[in-house]
C-alpha positions as CSV (number, residue, x, y, z in Angstrom):
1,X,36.1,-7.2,-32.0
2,X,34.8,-10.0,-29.7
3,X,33.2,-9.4,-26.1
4,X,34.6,-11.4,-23.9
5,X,32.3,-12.5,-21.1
6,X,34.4,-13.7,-17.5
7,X,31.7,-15.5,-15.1
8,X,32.6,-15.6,-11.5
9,X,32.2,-18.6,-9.5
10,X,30.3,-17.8,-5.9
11,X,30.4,-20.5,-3.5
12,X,28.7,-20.4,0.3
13,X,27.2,-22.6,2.4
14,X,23.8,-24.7,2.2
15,X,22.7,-23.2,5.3
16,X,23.6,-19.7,4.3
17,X,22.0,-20.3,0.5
18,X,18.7,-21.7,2.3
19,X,18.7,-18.4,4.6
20,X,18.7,-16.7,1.3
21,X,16.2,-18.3,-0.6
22,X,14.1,-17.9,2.6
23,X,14.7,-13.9,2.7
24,X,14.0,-14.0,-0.8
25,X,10.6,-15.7,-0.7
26,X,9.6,-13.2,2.6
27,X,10.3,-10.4,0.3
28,X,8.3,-12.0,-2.4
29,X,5.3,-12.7,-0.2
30,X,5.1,-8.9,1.1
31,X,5.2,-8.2,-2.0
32,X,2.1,-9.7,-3.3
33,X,0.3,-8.7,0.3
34,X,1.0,-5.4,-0.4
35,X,0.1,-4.9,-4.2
36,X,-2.9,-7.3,-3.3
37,X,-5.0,-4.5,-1.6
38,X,-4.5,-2.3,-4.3
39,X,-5.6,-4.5,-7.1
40,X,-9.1,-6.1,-5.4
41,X,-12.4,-5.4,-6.4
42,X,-14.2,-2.3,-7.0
43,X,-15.8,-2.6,-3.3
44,X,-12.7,-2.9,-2.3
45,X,-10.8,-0.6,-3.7
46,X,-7.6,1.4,-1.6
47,X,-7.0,4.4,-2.4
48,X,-4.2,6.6,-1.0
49,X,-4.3,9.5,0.9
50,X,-4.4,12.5,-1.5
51,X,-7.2,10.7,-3.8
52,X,-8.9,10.6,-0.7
53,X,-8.8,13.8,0.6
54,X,-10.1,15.6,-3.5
55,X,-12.5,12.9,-3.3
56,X,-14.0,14.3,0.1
57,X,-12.6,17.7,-0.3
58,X,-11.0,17.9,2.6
59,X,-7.4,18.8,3.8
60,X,-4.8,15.7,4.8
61,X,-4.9,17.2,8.0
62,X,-8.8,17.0,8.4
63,X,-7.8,13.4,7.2
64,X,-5.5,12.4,10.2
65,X,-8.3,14.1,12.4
66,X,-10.6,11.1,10.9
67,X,-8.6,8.5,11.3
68,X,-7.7,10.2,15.2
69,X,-10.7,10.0,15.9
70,X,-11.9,6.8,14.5
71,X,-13.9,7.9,11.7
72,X,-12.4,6.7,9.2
73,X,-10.8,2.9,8.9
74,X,-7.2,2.8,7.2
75,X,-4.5,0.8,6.8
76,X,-0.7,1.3,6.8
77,X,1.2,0.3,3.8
78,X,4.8,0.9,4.2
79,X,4.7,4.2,5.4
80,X,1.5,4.9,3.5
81,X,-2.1,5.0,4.9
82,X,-4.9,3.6,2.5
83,X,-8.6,3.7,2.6
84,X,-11.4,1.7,1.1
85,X,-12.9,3.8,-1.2
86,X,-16.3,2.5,-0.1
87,X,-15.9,3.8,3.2
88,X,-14.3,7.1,1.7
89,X,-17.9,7.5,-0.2
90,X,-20.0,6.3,2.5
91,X,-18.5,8.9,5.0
92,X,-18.9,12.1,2.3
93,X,-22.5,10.4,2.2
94,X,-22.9,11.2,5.8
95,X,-21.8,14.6,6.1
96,X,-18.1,14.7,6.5
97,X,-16.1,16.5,4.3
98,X,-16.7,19.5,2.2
99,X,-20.5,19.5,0.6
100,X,-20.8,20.9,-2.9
101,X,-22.9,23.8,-3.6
């Protein structure tokens, strides 16, 4: 047996359509912003929170103390915070966080 396929006709307004296609291409643009600082270069690297914290070996409380404080430089994405990884090493570097033994 045949499928039948019905298409529905949507009409609306040029102003409303261009409101659309505007929201669309806002969406779009955030987007790429916020895959963007993900995907740069190995110097610039963000990582999340919880590689962060293994990768210092500290807590994600000790973490929020950091950024508290001004320690450590993050950015909110959505409702995530990310780090550079380069300032995640340079701080172990220095002292903070857990040292191995």
């Amino acid at each position: 047996m045949k499928q039948i396929t019905i298409m529905e006709i949507i009409t609306m307004e040029s102003e409303a359509y261009q409101s659309l296609v505007a929201s669309i291409k806002r969406i779009e643009q955030h987007v790429i912003r916020t895959t963007a600082i993900e995907t740069t270069s190995d110097e610039e690297t963000w990582i999340g929170t919880q590689e962060a914290c293994k990768i210092m070996g500290v807590s994600e409380r000790c973490l929020q103390n950091y950024r508290s404080k001004g320690i450590i430089d993050y950015r909110h994405c959505g409702k995530f915070c990310r780090y550079r990884l380069s300032d995640v090493k340079s701080l172990k570097a220095q002292g903070y966080g857990r040292r191995s033994i």
